[in-house]
VOMIBA-65323 format. One record per residue (C-alpha): x, y, z; residue number from 1; chain. Coordinates in nm, 3 decimals, padded with zeros to 5 digits. Layout:
<rs>
+---------+---------+---------+------+-------+
:       u :       v :       w : resi : chain :
+---------+---------+---------+------+-------+
:       X :       Y :       Z :  NUM :     A :
...
+---------+---------+---------+------+-------+
</rs>
This chain:
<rs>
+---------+---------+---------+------+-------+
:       u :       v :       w : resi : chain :
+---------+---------+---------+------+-------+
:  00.000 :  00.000 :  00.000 :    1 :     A :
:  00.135 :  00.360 : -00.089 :    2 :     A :
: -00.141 :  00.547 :  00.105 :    3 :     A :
: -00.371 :  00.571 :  00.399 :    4 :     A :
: -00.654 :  00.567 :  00.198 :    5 :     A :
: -00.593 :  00.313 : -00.003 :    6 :     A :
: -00.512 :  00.080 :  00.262 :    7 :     A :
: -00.847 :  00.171 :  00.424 :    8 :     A :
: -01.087 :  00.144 :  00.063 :    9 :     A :
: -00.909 : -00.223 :  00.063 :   10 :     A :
: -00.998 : -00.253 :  00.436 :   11 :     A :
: -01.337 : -00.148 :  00.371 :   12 :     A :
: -01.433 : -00.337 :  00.092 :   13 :     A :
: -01.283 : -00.654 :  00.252 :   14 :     A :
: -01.529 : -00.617 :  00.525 :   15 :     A :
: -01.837 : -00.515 :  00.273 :   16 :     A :
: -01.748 : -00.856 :  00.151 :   17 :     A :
: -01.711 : -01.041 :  00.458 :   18 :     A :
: -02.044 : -00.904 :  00.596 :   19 :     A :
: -02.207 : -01.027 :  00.214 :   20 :     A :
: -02.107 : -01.340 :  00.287 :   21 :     A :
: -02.208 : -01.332 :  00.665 :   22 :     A :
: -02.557 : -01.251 :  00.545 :   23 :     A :
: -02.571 : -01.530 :  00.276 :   24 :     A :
: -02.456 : -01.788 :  00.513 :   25 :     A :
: -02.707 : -01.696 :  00.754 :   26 :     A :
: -03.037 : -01.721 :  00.501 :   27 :     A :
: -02.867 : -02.012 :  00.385 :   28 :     A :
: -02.915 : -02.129 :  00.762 :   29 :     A :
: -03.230 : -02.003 :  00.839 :   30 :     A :
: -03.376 : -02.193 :  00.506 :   31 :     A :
: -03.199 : -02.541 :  00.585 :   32 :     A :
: -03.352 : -02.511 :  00.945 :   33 :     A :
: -03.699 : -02.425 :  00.841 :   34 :     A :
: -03.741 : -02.713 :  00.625 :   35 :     A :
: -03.601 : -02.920 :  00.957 :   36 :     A :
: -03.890 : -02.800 :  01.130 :   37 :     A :
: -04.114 : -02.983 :  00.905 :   38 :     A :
: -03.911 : -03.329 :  00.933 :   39 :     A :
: -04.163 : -03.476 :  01.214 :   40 :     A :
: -04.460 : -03.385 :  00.984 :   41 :     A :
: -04.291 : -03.545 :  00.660 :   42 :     A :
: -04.137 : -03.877 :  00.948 :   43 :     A :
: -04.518 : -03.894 :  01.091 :   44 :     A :
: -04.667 : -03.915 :  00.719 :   45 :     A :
: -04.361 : -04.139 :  00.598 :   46 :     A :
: -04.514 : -04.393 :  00.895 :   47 :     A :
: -04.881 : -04.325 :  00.765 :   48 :     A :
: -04.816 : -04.398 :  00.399 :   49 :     A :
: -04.582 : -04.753 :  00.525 :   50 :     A :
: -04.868 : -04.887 :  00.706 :   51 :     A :
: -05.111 : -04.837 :  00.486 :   52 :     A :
: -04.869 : -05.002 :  00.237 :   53 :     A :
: -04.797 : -05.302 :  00.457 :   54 :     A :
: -05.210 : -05.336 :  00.439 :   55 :     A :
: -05.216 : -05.313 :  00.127 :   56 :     A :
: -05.016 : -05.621 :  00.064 :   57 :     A :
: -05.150 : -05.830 :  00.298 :   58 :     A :
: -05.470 : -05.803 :  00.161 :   59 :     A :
: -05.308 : -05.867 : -00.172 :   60 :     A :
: -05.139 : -06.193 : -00.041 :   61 :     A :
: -05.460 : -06.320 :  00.112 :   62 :     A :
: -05.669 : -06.248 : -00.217 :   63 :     A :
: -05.356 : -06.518 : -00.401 :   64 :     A :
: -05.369 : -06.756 : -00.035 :   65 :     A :
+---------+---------+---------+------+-------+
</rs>
């Protein structure tokens, strides 16, 4: 660096930069944990849907027995 200033526009910008980044990490966060707040919905439904599956092919093996 020759100058004051120019060391602090490079200091500056670094931390514009920084703070972008900051601030993508963080939505990036906040999206991955809302769609963790659905995962006992989807886990409760996932246990529906396999039961009614398991039915499903009993039935069909005592229709063939």
């Amino acid at each position: 660096m020759r100058n004051i200033p120019d060391l602090i526009k490079m200091e500056f910008r670094l931390a514009n930069s920084q703070m972008a980044r900051l601030s993508r990490d963080v939505g990036e966060l906040k999206e991955g944990f809302a769609k963790l707040r659905d995962l006992p919905e989807k886990f409760d439904a996932l246990q529906r849907v396999m039961a009614e599956f398991v039915v499903e092919i009993r039935a069909e093996i005592g229709k063939k027995g």
